[in-house]
C-alpha positions as a printed NumPy array, in Angstrom:
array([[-16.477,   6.135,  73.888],
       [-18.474,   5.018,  70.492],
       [-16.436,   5.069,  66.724],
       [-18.32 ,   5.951,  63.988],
       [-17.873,   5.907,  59.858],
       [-18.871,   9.022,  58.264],
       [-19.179,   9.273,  54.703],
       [-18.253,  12.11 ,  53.287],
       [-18.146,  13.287,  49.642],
       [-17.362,   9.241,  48.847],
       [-14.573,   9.108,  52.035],
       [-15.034,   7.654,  54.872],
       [-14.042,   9.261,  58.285],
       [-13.952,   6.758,  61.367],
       [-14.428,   9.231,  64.623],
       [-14.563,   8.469,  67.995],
       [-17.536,  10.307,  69.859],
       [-19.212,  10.595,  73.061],
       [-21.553,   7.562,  74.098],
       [-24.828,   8.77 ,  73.036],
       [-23.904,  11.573,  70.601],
       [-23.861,   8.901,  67.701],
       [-26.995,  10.534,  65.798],
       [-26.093,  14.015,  66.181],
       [-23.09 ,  13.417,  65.259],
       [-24.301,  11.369,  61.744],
       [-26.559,  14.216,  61.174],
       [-23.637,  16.886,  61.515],
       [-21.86 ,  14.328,  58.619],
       [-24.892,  14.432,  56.724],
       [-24.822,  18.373,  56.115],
       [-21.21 ,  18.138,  55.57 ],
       [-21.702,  15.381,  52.938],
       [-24.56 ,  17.245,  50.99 ],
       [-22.283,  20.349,  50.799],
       [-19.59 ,  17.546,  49.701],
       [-21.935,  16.293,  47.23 ],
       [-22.965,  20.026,  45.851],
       [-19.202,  21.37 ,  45.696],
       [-18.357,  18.01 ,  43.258],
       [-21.614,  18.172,  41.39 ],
       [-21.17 ,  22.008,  40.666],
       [-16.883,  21.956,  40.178],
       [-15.571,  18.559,  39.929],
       [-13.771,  16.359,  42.379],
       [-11.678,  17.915,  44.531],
       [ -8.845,  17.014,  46.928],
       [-10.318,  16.06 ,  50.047],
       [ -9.231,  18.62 ,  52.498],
       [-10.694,  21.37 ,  49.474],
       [-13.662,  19.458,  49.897],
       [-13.755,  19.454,  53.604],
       [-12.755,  23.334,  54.14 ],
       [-15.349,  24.494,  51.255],
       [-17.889,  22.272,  52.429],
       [-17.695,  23.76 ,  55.988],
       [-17.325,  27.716,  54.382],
       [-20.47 ,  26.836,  52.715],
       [-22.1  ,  25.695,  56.323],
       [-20.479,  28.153,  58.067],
       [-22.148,  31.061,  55.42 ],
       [-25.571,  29.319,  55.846],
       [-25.493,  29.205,  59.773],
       [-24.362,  33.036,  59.848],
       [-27.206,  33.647,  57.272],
       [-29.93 ,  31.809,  59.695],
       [-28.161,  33.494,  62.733],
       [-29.105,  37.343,  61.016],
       [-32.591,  35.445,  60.703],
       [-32.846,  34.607,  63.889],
       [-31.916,  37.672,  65.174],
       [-34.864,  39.891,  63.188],
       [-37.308,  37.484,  64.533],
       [-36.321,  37.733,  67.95 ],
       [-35.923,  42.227,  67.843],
       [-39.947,  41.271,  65.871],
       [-41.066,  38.92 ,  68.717],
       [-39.701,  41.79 ,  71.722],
       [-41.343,  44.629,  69.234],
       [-44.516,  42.742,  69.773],
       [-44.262,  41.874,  72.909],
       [-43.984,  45.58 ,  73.682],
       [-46.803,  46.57 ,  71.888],
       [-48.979,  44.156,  73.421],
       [-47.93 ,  45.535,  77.136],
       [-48.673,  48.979,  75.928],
       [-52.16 ,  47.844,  74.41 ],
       [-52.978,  46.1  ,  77.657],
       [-51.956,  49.236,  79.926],
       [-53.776,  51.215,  77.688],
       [-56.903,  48.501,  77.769],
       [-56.417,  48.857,  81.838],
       [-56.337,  52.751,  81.709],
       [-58.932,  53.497,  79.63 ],
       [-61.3  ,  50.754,  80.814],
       [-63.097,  51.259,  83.721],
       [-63.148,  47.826,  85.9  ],
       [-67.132,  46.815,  86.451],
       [-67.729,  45.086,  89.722],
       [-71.331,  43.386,  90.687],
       [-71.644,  46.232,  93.696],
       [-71.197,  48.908,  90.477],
       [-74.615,  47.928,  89.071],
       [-76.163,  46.128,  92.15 ],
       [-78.893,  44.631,  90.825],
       [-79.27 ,  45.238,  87.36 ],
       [-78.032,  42.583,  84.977],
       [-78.967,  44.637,  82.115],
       [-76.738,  47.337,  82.498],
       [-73.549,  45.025,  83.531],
       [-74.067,  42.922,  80.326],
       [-74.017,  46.143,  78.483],
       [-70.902,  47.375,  80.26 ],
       [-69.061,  44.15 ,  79.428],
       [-70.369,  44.45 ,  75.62 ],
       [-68.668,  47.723,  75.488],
       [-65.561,  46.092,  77.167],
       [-65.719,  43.209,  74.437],
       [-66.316,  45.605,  71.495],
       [-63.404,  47.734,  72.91 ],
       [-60.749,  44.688,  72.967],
       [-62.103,  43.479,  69.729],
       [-61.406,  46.736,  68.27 ],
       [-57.963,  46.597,  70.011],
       [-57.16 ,  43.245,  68.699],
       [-57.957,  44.248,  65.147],
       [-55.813,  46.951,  65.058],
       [-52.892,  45.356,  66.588],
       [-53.241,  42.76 ,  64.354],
       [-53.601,  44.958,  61.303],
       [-50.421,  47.414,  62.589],
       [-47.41 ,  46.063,  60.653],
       [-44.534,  46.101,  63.021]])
């Protein structure tokens, strides 16, 4: 089990911590300390355990703030996600699949087949891109 000295707000904490968890652990301190540093800057010194439980309110709004974040972008990402399964069955539906026995031996009208095909999920792209979600 590793000790560590955390600074915090001009104290220093020694904790005890998993072997390994050393840097985590500082970086935890370090949030903890800028709050620290914020809370004094903006009212004063404070007793330390003020210190400690605004400092960690402060955190705690941020993470529940980021959380909410987090959230949107995931309900975004499975929006999306959708829409790109219903372009593609779409695309699948309403494109015919070309094979080489289709057009036997003329090139010319496959390459203008898979033109059309191109052009169609060009135009597809575009809109999805262009479709605010």
């Amino acid at each position: 089990m590793a000790e560590i000295d955390l600074n915090i707000g001009g104290k220093i904490f020694r904790i005890a911590c998993a072997d390994g968890e050393e840097r985590q652990l500082e970086a935890a301190a370090s949030l903890v300390a800028n709050e620290a540093t914020s809370l004094v800057s903006a009212i004063g010194q404070v007793p330390e355990t003020r210190m400690l439980l605004m400092s960690s309110l402060m955190l705690g709004d941020r993470h529940i703030a980021l959380q909410g974040q987090l959230r949107a972008a995931e309900d975004r990402i499975r929006a999306l996600e959708q829409r790109s399964e219903q372009a593609e069955a779409a695309a699948s539906a309403s494109t015919p699949v070309a094979s080489a026995a289709t057009f036997g031996q003329d090139s010319a009208e496959a390459i203008a087949a898979l033109t059309r095909t191109a052009e169609t999920l060009e135009a597809m792209a575009d809109a999805l891109e262009a479709t605010p979600a």
